[in-house]
ChimeraX commands (.cxc) that place a marker at each C-alpha (Angstrom):
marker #1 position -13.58,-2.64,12.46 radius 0.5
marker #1 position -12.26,-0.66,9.56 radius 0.5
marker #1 position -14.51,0.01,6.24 radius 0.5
marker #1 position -12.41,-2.97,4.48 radius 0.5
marker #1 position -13.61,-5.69,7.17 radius 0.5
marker #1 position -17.43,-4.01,7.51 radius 0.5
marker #1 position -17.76,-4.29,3.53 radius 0.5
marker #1 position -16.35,-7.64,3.36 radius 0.5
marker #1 position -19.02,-8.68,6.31 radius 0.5
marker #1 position -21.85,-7.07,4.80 radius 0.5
marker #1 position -21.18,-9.01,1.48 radius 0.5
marker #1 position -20.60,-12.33,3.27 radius 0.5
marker #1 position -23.62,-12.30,5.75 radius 0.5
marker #1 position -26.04,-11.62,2.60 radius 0.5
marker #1 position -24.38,-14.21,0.50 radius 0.5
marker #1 position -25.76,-12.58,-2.41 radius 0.5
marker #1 position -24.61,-10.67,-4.88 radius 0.5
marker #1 position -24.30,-6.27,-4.12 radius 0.5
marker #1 position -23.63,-3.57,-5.29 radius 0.5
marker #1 position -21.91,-0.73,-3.85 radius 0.5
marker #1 position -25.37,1.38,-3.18 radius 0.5
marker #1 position -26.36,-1.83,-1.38 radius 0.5
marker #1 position -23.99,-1.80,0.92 radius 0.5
marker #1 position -23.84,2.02,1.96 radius 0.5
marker #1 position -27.74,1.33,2.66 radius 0.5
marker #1 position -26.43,-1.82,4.82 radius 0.5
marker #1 position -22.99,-0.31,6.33 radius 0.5
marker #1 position -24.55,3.12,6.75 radius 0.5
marker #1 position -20.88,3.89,4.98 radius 0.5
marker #1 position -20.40,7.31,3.10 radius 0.5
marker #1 position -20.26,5.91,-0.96 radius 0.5
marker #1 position -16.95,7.30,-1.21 radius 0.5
marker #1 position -16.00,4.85,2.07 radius 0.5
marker #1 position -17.18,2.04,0.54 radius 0.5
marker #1 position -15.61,2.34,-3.04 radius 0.5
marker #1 position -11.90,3.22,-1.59 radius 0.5
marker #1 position -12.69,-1.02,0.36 radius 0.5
marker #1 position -14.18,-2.34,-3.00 radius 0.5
marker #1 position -11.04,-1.41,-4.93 radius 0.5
marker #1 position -8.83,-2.64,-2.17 radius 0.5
marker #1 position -10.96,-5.47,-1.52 radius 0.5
marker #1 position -10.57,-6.20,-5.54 radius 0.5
marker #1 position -7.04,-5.51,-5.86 radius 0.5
marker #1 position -6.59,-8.32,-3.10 radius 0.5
marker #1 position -8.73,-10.72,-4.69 radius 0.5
marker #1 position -10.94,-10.87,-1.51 radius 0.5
marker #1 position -14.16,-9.90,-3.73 radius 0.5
marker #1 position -15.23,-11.20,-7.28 radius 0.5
marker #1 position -17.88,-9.86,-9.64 radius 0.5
marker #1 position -20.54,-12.65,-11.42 radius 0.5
marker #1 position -22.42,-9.98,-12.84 radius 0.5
marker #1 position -21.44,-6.29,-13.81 radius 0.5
marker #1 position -21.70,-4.11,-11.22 radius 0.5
marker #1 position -22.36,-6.38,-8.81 radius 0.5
marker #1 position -19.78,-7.85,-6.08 radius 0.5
marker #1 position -19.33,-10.91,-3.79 radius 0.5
marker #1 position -17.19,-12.38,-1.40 radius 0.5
marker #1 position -14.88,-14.86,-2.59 radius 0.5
marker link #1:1,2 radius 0.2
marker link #1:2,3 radius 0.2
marker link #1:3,4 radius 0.2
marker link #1:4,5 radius 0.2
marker link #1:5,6 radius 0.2
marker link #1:6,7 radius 0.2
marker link #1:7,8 radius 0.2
marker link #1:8,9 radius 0.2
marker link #1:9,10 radius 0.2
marker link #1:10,11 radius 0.2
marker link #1:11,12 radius 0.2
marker link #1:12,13 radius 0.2
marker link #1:13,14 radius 0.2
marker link #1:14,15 radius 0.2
marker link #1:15,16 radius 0.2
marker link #1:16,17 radius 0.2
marker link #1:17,18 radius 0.2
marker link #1:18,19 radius 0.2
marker link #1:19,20 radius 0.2
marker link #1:20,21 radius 0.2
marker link #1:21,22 radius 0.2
marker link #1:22,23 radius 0.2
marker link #1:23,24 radius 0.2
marker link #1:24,25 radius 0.2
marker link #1:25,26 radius 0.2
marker link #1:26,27 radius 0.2
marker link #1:27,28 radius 0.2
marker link #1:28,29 radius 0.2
marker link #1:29,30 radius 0.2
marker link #1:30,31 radius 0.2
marker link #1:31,32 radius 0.2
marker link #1:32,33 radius 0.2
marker link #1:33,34 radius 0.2
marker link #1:34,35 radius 0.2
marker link #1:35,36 radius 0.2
marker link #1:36,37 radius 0.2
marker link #1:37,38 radius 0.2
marker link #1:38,39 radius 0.2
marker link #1:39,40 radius 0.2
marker link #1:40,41 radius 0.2
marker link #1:41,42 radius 0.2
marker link #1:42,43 radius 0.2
marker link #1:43,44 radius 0.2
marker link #1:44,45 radius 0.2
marker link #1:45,46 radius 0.2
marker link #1:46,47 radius 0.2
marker link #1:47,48 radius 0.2
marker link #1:48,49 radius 0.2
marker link #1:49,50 radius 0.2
marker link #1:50,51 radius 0.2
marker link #1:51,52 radius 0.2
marker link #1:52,53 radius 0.2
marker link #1:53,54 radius 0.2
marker link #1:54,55 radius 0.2
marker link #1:55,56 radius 0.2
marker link #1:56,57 radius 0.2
marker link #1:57,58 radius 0.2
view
């Protein structure tokens, strides 16, 4: 499972709201990991944002 896909499964199986510290602590990710998915997961649409600095699965 690439960084994209364990990012996109961390958001979903919380169903709530995270941010991008959140989901290092849940991936065990390096931060830089997980911001390089969030912009590709945004840039595809895959992830939307109800509240600033925070993301969810579509």
């Amino acid at each position: 499972m690439d960084a994209k896909e364990q990012v996109l499964d961390a958001m979903k199986k919380d169903g709530s709201p995270l941010n991008a510290g959140k989901i290092v602590e849940i991936t065990g990710l390096d931060r830089k990991v997980v911001d390089k998915a969030m912009k590709q997961l945004k840039e595809e649409e895959a992830i939307v944002s109800p509240k600033r600095c925070y993301w969810q699965a579509k």
